[in-house]
C-alpha atoms as one frame of an Amber mdcrd trajectory, in Angstrom:
protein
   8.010 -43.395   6.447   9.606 -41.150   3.775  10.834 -37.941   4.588   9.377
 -34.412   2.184  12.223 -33.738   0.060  12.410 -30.031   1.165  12.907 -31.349
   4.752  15.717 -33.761   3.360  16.640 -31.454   1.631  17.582 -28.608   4.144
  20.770 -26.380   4.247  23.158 -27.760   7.138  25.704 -24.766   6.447  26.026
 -21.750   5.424  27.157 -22.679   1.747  24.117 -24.304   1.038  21.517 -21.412
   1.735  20.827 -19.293  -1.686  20.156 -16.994  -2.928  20.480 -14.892   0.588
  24.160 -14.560   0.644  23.480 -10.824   1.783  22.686 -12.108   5.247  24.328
 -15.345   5.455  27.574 -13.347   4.978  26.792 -10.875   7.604  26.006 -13.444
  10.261  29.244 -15.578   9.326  30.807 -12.486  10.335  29.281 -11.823  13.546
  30.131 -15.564  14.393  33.834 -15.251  13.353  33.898 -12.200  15.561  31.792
 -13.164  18.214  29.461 -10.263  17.719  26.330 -12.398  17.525  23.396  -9.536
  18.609  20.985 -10.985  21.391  17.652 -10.343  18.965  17.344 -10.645  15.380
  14.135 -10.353  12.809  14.149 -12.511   9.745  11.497 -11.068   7.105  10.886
 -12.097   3.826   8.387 -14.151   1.445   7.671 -17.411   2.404   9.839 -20.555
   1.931  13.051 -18.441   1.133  15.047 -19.685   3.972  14.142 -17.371   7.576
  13.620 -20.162   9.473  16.487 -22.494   8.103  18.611 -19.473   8.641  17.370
 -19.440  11.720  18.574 -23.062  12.772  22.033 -22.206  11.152  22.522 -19.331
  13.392  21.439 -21.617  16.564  23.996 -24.250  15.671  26.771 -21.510  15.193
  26.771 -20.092  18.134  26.899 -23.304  20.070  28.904 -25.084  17.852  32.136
 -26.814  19.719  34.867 -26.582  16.614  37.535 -24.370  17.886  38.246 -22.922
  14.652  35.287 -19.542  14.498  34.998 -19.538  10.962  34.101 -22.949  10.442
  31.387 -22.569  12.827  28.708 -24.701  12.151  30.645 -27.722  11.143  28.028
 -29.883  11.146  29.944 -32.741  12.580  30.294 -32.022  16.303  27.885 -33.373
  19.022  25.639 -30.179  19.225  25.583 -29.913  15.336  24.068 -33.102  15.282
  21.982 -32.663  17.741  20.485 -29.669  16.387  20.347 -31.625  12.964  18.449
 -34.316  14.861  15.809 -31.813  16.531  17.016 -33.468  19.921  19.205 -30.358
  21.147  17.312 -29.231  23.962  18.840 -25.677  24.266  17.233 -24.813  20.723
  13.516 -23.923  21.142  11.676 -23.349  18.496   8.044 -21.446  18.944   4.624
 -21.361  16.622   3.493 -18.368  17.601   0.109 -18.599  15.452  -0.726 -21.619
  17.903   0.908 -19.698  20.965  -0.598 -16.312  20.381  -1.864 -15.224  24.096
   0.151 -13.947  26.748  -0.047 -16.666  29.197   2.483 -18.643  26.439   4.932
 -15.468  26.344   4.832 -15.361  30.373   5.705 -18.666  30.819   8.605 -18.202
  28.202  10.033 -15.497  30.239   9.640 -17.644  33.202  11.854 -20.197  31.504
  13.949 -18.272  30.007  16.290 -17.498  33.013  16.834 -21.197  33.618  20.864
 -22.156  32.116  21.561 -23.709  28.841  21.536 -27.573  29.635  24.264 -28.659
  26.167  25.227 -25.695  24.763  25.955 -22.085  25.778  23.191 -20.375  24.612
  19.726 -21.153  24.568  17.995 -19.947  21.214  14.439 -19.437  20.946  13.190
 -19.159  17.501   9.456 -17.817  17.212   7.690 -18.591  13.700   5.259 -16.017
  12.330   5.920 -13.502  15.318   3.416 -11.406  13.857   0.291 -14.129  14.965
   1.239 -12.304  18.356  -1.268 -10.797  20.199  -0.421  -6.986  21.614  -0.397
  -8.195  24.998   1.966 -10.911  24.050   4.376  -8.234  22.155   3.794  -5.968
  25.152   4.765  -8.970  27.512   7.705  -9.628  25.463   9.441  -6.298  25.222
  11.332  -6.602  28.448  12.862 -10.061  27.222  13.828  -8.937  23.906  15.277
  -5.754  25.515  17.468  -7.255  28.059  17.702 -11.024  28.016  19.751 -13.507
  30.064  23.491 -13.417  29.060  22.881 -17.074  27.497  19.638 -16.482  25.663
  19.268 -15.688  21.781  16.481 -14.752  20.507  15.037 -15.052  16.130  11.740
 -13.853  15.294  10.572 -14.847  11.608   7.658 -13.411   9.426   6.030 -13.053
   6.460   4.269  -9.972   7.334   6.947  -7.615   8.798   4.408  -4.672   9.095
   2.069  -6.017  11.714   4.880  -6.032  14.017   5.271  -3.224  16.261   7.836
  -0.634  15.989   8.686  -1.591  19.983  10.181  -4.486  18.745  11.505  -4.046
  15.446  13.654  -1.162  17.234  15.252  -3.817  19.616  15.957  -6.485  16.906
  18.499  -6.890  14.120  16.333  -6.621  10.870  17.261  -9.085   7.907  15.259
  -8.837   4.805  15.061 -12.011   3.028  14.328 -12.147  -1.066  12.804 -14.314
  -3.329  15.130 -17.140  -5.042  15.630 -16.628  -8.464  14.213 -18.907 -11.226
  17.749 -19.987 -12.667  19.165 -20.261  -8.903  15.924 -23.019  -8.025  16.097
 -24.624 -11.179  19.939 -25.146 -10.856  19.602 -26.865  -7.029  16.789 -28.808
  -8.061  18.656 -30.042 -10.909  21.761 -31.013  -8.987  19.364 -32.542  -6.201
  17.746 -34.904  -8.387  20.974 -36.110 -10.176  22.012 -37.107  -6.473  19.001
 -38.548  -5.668  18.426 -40.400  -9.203  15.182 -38.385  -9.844  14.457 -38.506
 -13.529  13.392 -34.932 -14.838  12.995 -32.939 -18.325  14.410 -29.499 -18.132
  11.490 -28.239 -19.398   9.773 -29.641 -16.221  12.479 -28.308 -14.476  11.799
 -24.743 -15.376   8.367 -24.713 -15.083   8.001 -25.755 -11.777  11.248 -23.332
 -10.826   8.620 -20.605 -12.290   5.171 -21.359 -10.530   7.448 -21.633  -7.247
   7.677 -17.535  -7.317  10.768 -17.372  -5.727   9.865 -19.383  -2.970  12.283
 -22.679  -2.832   9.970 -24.481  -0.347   7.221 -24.545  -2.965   9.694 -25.417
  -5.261  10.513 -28.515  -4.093   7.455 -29.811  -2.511   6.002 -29.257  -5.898
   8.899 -32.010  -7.464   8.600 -34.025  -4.598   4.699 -34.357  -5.862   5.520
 -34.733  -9.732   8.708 -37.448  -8.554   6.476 -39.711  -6.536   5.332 -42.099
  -9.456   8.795 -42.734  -9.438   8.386 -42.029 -13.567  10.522 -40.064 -15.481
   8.929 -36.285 -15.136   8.361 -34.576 -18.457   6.457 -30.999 -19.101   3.418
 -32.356 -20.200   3.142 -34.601 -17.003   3.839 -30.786 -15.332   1.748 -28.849
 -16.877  -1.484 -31.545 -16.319  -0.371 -31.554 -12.414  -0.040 -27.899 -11.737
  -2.668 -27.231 -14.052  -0.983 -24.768 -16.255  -1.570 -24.186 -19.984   0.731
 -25.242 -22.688   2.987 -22.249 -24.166   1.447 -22.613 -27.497  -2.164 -21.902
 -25.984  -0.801 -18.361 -24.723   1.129 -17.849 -27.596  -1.918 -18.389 -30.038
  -4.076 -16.162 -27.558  -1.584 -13.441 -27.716  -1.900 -13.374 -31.510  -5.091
 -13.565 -31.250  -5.287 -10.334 -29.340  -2.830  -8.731 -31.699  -4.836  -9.439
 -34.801  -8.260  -8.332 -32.779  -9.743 -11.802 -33.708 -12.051 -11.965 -30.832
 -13.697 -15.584 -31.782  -9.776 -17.063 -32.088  -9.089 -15.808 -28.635 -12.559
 -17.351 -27.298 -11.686 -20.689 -28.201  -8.348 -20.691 -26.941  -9.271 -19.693
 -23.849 -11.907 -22.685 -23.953  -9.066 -25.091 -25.098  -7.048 -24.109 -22.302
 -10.098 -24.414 -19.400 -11.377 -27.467 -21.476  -7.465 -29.286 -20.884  -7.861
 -28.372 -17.575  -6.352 -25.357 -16.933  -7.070 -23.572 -13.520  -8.340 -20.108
 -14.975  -6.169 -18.485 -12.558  -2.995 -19.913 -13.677  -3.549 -19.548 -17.180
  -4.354 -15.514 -16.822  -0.736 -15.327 -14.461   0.758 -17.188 -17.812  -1.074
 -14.991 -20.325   0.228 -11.811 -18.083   3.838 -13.205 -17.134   3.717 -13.334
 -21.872   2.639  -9.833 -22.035   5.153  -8.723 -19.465   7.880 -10.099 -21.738
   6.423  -7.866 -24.437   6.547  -4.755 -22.261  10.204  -6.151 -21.556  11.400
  -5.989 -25.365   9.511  -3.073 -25.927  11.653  -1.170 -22.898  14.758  -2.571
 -24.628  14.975  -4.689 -21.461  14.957  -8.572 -23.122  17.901  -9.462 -21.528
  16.077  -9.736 -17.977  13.708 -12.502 -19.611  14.681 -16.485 -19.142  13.525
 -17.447 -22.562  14.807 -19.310 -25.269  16.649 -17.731 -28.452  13.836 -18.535
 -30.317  11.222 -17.333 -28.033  12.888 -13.785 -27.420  12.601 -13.435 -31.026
   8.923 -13.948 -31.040   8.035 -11.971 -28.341  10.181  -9.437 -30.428   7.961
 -10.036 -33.365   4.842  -9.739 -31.206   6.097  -6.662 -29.441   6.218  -4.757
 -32.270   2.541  -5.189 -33.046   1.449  -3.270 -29.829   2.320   0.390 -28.872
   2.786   0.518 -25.266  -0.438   2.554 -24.106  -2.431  -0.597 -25.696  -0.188
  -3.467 -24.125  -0.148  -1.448 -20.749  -4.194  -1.833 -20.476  -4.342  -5.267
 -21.783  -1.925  -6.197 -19.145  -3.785  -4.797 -16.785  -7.014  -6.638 -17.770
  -5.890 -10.071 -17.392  -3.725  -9.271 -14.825  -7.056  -8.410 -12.696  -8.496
 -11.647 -14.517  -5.829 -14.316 -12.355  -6.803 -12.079  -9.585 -10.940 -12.075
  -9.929 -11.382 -15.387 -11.883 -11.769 -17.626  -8.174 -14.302 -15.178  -6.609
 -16.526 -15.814  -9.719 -19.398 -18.469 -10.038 -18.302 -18.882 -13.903 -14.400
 -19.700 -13.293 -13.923 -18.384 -17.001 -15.442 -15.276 -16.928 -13.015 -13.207
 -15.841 -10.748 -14.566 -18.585 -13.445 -13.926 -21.439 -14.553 -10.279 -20.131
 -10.555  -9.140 -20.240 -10.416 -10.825 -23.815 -13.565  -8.872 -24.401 -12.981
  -5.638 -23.405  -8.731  -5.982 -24.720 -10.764  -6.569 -27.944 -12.793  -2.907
 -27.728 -11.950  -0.442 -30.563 -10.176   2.808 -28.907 -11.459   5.765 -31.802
  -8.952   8.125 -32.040  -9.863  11.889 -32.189 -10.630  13.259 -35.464  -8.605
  16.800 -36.377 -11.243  18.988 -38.159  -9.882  22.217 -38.942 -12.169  25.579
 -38.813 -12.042  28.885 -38.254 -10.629  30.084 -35.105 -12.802  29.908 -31.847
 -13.225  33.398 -31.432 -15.530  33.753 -35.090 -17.024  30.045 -34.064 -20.474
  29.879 -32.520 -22.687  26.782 -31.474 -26.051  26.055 -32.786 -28.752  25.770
 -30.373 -30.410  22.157 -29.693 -32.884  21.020 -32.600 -35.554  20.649 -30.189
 -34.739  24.305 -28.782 -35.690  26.264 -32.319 -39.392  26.091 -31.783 -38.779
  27.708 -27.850 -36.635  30.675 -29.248 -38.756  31.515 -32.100 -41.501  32.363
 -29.590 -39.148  33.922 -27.285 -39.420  37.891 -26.573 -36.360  39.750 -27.785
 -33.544  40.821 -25.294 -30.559  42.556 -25.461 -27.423  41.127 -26.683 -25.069
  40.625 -24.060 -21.728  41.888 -23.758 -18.378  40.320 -25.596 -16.411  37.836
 -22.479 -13.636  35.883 -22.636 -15.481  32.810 -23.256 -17.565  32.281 -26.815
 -21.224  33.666 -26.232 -24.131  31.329 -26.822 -26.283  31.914 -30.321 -28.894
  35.266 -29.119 -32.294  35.200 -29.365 -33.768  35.747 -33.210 -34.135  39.318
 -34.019 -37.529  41.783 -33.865 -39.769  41.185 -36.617 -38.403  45.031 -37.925
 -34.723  44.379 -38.927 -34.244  41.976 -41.463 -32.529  38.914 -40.089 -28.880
  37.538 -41.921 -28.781  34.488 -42.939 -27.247  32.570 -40.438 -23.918  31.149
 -40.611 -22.981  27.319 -41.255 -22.229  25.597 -38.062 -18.609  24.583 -37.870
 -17.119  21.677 -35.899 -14.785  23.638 -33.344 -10.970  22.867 -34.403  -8.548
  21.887 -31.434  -7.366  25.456 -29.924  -3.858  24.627 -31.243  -5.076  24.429
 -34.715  -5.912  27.823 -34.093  -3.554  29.002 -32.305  -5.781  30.292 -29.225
  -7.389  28.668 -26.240 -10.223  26.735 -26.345 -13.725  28.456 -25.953 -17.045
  26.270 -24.446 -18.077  25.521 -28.173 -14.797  23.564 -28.586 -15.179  21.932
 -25.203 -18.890  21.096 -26.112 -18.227  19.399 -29.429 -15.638  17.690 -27.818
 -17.084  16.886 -24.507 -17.714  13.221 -25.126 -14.396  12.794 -27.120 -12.983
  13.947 -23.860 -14.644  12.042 -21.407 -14.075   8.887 -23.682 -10.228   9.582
 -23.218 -10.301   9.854 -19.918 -12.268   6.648 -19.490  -9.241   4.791 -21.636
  -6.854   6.373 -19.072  -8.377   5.334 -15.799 -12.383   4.320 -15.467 -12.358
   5.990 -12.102 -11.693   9.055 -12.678 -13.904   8.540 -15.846 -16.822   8.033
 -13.216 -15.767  10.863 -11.193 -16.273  12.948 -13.871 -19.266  12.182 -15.057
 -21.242  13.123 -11.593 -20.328  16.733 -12.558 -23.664  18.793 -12.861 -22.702
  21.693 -15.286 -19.022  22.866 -16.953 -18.154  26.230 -18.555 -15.001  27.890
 -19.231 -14.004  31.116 -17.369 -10.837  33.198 -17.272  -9.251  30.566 -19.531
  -9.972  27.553 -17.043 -13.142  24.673 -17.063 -14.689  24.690 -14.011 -16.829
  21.518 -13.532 -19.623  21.839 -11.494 -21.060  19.297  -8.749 -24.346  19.022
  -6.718 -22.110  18.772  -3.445 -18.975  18.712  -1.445 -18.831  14.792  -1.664
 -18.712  14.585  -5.460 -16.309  17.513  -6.340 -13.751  16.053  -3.486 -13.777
  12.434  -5.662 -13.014  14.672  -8.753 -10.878  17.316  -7.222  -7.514  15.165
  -6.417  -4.180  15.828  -8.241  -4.365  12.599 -10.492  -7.991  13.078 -11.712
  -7.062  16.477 -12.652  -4.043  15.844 -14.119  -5.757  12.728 -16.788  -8.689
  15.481 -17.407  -5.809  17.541 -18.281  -4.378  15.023 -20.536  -7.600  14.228
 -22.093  -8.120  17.511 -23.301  -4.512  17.900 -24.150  -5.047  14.805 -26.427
  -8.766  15.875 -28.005  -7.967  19.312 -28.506  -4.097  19.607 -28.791  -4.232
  22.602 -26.521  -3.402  22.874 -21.891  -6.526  23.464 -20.022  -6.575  24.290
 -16.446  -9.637  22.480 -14.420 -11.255  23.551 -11.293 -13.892  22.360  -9.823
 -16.711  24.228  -7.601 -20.019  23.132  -5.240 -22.935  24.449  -7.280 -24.872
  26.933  -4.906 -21.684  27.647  -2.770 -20.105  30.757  -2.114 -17.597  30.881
  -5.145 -20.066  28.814  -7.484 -20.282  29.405 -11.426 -22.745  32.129 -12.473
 -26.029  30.866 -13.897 -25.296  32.931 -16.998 -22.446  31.098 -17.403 -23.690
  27.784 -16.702 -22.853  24.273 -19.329 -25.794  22.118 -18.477 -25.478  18.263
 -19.624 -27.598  17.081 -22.119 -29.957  18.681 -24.718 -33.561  19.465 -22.332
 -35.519  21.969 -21.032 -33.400  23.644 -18.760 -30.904  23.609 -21.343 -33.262
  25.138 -23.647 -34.487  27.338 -21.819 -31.028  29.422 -20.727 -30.208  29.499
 -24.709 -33.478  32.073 -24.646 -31.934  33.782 -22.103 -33.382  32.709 -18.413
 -31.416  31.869 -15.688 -31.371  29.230 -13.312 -32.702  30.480  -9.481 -31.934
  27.104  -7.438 -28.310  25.854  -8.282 -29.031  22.802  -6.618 -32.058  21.894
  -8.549 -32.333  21.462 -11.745 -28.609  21.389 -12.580
């Protein structure tokens, strides 16, 4: 039976291992020294070495070459025993199939017994963080204070689910994802030794869906290689189910031009060649990253071709980065949605979609300044304040007052003024009154949605909004509601927003309509254009806070 290439494959010294030279140095050290620590954690992604590491260590320390620094030679009867998996001093431990702690009991039963080949006995436990607590409870001791001749490695994926307890009596190594030009390179000399025919092209694609994870890497050319055919990127692509580079590319300029059927049937070319949805959204997003790359002056980080850097250049400098940010975004939670969905596509088409949405920009209108500005009353509110009875005008504040009630039959009335459209406050040099803020209100909230749609929901639960003492205070129905609004990041967009809309800083508070420090009913902004609305323009006032408003 054949053996899995990355099992062939396998580092037998130190040399071998890379892309983690930060740790294999430090342990050649400790060997050459003698220092070797009794407990050491391995953490890192998968398939970037831990556990090969692992095995190194084990035949270092009970290798027999005389000479430390050549420690493991990988010649001597242990090393090849260890190579072999016949070196019974070199225990190696599932511990997602060993997780109670009746397994970790009987290891530190066994654990005083003396090395029988070499002179330590290693134990090397494999996704330590399967554990249960009774098992890392049962363990502690051990890992504390073992036997003179025992070693012990723990490796895992998930270093946070271990206890502190034990990460404080271990030696902590962080592994790191292989880099794409490091896999492709091994591969490539791996296959000229082994007579594996390859196109670089393949090569690099296969280096890229790996992640940084070597393991995946090669178990993905030993699947490609076993036709014994020479591997070319078509070949690749159709196996791993990946889109061709001209789909993404035509996609991409698809989204730049805003030509929503183009980018509709490229997506259904790619899904119709059998593309996995997921895979082509990682693609379309791993493209747009490269634009965000030349846009940051940054296009030396990217592994592309001459040619292509100058494309995404070309590309890049259709976007402005507030745009390429969001679209990113979109199909970026596209490869993560698309498998959760009945319609595999979807997710694709509903970030094309929504990428595709027209952003309008805030118009500038320029008018007088907001202190001689005053709002018309609702259309359907002229009929209600005709019939009104006459009250006093109220008293000059520092926010705009609403229109008054029409004047007694006796005094000839003045033609009323044209309406203006409120200018932005920096226009006009002052700060913004609750006409501008009302004009603007859905210009606002429409910003704020482009910035973040959460906080864009937040803010729409508000009840009422008026401006006092220079600051908007939104109002909310209850305690729940204004706590969702009331964090430093929704404030600070709302901020933004306004800072966008009206060219002018606004402070925001928010308040609990009906508490103790809630907004006046005089001074009350009541959403939309009814009754209530209607009837504080003729001067009533609102009794129940929490009704109504």
């Amino acid at each position: 039976m054949s053996q899995a290439l990355y099992r062939k494959w396998r580092p037998r010294q130190w040399e071998q291992v890379i892309g983690q030279e930060h740790i294999t140095q430090t342990l050649r050290n400790a060997v050459r020294s003698e220092r070797v620590g009794h407990a050491y954690l391995f953490a890192g992604p998968r398939g970037t070495g831990k556990t090969t590491t692992a095995r190194l260590l084990a035949k270092a320390v009970n290798c027999l070459d005389a000479d430390l620094s050549n420690r493991p030679c990988d010649s001597c009867a242990n090393c090849v025993a260890v190579n072999e998996n016949r070196f019974l001093d070199l225990i190696e431990i599932d511990a997602a199939s060993n997780t109670s702690v009746d397994d970790v009991r009987d290891l530190r039963d066994k654990i005083n017994f003396s090395p029988s080949q070499g002179r330590f006995k290693v134990y090397i436990i494999d996704e330590v963080h399967m554990l249960s607590t009774a098992a890392f409870n049962a363990l502690l001791k051990t890992l504390e204070e073992p036997p003179p001749h025992a070693k012990f490695i723990l490796a895992t994926t998930e270093v946070h689910k271990i206890p502190a307890t034990v990460l404080s009596r271990c030696q902590r190594h962080e592994f790191r994802r292989v880099r794409v030009d490091e896999i492709a390179r091994l591969m490539r000399d791996k296959c000229a030794e082994e007579g594996l025919a390859i196109d670089e092209d393949a090569l690099l694609l296969i280096a890229r869906q790996a992640t940084g994870s070597f393991r995946d890497a090669i178990s993905l050319l030993d699947q490609l290689t076993s036709t014994g055919q020479r591997v070319t990127l078509a070949d690749a692509q159709v196996v791993l189910g990946t889109a061709t580079s001209e789909s993404v590319i035509h996609l991409v300029e698809a989204l730049t031009a805003r030509d929503a059927a183009a980018g509709m049937r490229q997506i259904q070319a790619a899904l119709d060649g059998g593309s996995d949805p997921r895979q082509f959204a990682r693609q379309v997003v791993e493209y747009l990253r490269g634009l965000l790359m030349v846009r940051m002056n940054q296009s030396g980080l990217l592994d592309v071709t001459q040619e292509t850097r100058a494309q995404m250049a070309a590309h890049a400098a259709a976007y402005d980065t507030p745009r390429l940010l969001e679209v990113i975004r979109l199909f970026n939670a596209a490869a993560s949605d698309a498998r959760g969905s009945w319609q595999p596509g979807l997710g694709l088409e509903l970030a094309l979609a929504e990428a595709m949405e027209e952003r309008a920009a805030p118009q500038v209108v320029y008018a007088q300044p907001p202190a001689q500005v005053q709002s018309a009353p609702p259309a359907q509110s002229a009929p209600l304040a005709q019939a009104a009875p006459p009250r006093e005008q109220p008293a000059q504040t520092g926010a705009p007052l609403r229109q008054s009630a029409p004047r007694p039959a006796s005094e000839p009335a003045r033609p009323a003024p044209e309406p203006a459209q409120p200018a932005p406050a920096a226009a006009s040099g002052g700060a913004p009154g609750l006409a501008d803020i009302r004009t603007h209100w859905t210009k606002i909230r429409d910003e704020v949605r482009k910035r973040n749609s959460l906080t864009a929901a937040a803010l729409n639960s508000h009840k009422s909004f008026t401006i006092k003492d220079g600051v908007l205070i939104l109002g909310y129905q209850n305690e729940l509601l204004k706590k969702k609004m009331e964090t430093e990041e929704n404030l600070a967009l709302l901020r933004q927003a306004i800072q966008a809309v009206l060219g002018v800083s606004l402070n925001v508070r928010c308040l609990v309509m009906g508490s103790k420090n809630s907004i006046e009913s005089d001074d009350l902004e009541v959403e939309g254009d009814g009754i209530v609305r209607a009837a504080i323009e003729m001067g009533g006032k609102v009794i129940s806070k929490n009704k109504g408003v």
